[in-house]
N, C-alpha and C positions, 0 to 999 in steps of 0.2 A: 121635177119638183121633188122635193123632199120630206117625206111624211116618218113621224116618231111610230115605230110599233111594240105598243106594250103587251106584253104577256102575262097569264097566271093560270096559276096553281098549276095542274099537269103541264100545261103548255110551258110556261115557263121552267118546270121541271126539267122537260124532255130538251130544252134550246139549250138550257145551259147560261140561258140570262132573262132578264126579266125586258128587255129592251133594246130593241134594233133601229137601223134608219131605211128609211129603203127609197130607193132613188124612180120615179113614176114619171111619167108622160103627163104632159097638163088635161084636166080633164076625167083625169082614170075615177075608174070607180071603186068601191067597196071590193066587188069579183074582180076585177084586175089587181086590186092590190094581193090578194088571196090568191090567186093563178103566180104573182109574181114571187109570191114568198113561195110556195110550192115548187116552182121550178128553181129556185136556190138557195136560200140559206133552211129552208123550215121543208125539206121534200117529203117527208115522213108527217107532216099534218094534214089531221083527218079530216074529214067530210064537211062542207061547212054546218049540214043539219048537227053538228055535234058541239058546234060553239056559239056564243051569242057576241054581238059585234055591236063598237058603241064608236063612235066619231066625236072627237071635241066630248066627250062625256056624255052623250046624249045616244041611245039607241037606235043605228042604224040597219037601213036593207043592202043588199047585194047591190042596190042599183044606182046608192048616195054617194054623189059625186066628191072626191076626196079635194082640198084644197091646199098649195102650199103651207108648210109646219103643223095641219093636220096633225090631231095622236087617233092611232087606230087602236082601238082597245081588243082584244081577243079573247073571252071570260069564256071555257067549259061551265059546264053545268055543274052546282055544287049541290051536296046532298048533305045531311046530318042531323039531327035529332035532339 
């Protein structure tokens, strides 16, 4: 199945684009889809306690099950004043 993975701010800094696709197993979850970018297009992204993750726009855990045209969102933490 194929899920949209959007990126920002560092994150999409460091890829070089704001949006990828990435091709998953029916079923996978939140951490398979993060294991799966880690092991190719995205090797160099950090830890997941360093990102916050949203599914269909809505706040997801490691363990929410992703579904066909899913958008996985990828938001670091923002700071400013």
């Amino acid at each position: 199945m194929i899920v949209t993975v959007k990126l920002f701010a560092t994150l999409r800094r460091e890829a070089g684009t704001g949006e990828l696709e990435l091709d998953l197993p029916a079923g996978a979850t939140v951490a398979d889809a993060v294991a799966a970018l880690r092991a190719g297009a995205l090797p160099w992204l950090p830890g997941r306690e360093t990102f916050a993750v949203a599914v269909d726009r809505e706040s997801a855990k490691d363990d929410a099950v992703l579904a066909p045209g899913s958008e996985l969102a990828l938001v670091p933490p923002v700071s400013g004043g």
